[in-house]
C-alpha positions as CSV (number, residue, x, y, z in Angstrom):
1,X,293.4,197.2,63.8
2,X,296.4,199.7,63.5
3,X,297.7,202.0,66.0
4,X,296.5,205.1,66.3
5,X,298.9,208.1,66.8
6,X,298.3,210.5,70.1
7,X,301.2,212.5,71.5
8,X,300.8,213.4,74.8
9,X,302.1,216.1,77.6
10,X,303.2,214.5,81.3
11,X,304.0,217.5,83.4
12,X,306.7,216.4,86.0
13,X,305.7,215.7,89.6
14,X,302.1,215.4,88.8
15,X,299.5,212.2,87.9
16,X,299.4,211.2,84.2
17,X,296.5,209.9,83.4
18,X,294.7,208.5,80.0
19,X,291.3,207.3,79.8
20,X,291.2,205.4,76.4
21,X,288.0,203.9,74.6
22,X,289.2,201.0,71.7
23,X,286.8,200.9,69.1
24,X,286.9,198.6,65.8
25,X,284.7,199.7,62.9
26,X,282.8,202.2,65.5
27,X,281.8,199.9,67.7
28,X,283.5,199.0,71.4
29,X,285.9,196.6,71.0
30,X,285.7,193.6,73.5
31,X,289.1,193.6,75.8
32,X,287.7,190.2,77.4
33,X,290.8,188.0,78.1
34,X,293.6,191.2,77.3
35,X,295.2,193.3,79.9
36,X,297.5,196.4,78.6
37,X,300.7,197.4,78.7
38,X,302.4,200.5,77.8
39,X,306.1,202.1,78.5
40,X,308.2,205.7,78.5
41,X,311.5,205.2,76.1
42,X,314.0,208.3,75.5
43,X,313.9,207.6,71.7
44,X,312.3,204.1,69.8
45,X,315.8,202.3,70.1
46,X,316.0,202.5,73.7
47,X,317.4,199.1,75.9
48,X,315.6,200.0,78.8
49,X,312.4,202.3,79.7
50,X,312.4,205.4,81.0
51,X,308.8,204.8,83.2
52,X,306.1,201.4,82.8
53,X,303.0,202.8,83.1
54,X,300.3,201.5,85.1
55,X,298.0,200.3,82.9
56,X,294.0,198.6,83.3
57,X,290.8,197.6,81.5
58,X,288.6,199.4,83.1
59,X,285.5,197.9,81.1
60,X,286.0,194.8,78.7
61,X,283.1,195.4,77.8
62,X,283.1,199.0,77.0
63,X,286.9,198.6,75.5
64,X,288.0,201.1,78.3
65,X,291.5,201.2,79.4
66,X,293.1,203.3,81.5
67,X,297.0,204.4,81.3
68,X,298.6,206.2,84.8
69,X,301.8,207.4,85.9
70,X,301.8,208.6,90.2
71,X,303.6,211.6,90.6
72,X,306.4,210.1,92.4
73,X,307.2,208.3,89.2
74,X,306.8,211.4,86.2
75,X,309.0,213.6,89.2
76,X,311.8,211.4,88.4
77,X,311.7,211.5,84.9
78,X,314.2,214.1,83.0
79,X,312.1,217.1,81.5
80,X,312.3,215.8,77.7
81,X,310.8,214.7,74.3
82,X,309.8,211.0,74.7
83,X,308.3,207.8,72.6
84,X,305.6,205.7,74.5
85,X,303.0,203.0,73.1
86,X,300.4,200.9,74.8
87,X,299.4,197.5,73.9
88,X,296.9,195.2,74.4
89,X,297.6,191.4,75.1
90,X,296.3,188.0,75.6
91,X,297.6,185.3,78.5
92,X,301.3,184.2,76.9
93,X,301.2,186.9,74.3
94,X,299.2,184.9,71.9
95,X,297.8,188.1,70.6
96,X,299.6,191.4,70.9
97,X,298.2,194.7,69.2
98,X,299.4,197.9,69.6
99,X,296.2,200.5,70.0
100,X,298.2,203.7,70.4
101,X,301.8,205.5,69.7
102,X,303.1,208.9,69.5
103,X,305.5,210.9,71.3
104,X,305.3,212.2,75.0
105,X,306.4,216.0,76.2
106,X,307.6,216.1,79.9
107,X,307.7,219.5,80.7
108,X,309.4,220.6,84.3
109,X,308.0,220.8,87.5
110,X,308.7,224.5,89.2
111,X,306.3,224.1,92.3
112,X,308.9,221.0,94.4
């Protein structure tokens, strides 16, 4: 499976939220035994990240995950271009794919 490429806006001092359904040759892939992961970097070389996003499988079954930032955390994040990706992993990292990549607009809050 190869990651698929999805930029996104988060509008700062708001909820981020990404409902995501993983699919392998049109059909739900099983998330059974993965959890997800995904992070907020200023640019791909970055030492540290920017925001961790809350990430879960909402149905293993159904390949549903979903990827969160609260508003308390996209508030403190610089108005900005950004690089995220969200991965999928087994217990010790036995397995590690990464489902989606692309490059994340925060645009500034006016209403604080």
């Amino acid at each position: 499976m190869s990651a698929g490429t999805y930029n996104i806006t988060i509008d700062q001092g708001t909820d981020f939220v990404l409902d995501l359904a993983v699919k392998e040759n049109n059909s739900a892939f099983d998330l059974t035994g993965y959890s997800a992961r995904a992070q907020l970097r200023r640019t791909k070389n970055s030492d540290s990240a920017t925001a961790t996003f809350t990430c879960t499988v909402v149905s293993a079954s159904d390949g549903t995950i979903k990827m969160e930032l609260d508003n308390s955390t996209t508030a403190s994040i610089t108005e900005g271009s950004y690089f995220y990706d969200l991965e999928i992993y087994t217990a010790s990292d036995a397995t590690v794919e990464r489902i989606i990549q692309g490059r994340a607009l925060v645009t500034r809050e006016i209403t604080r």
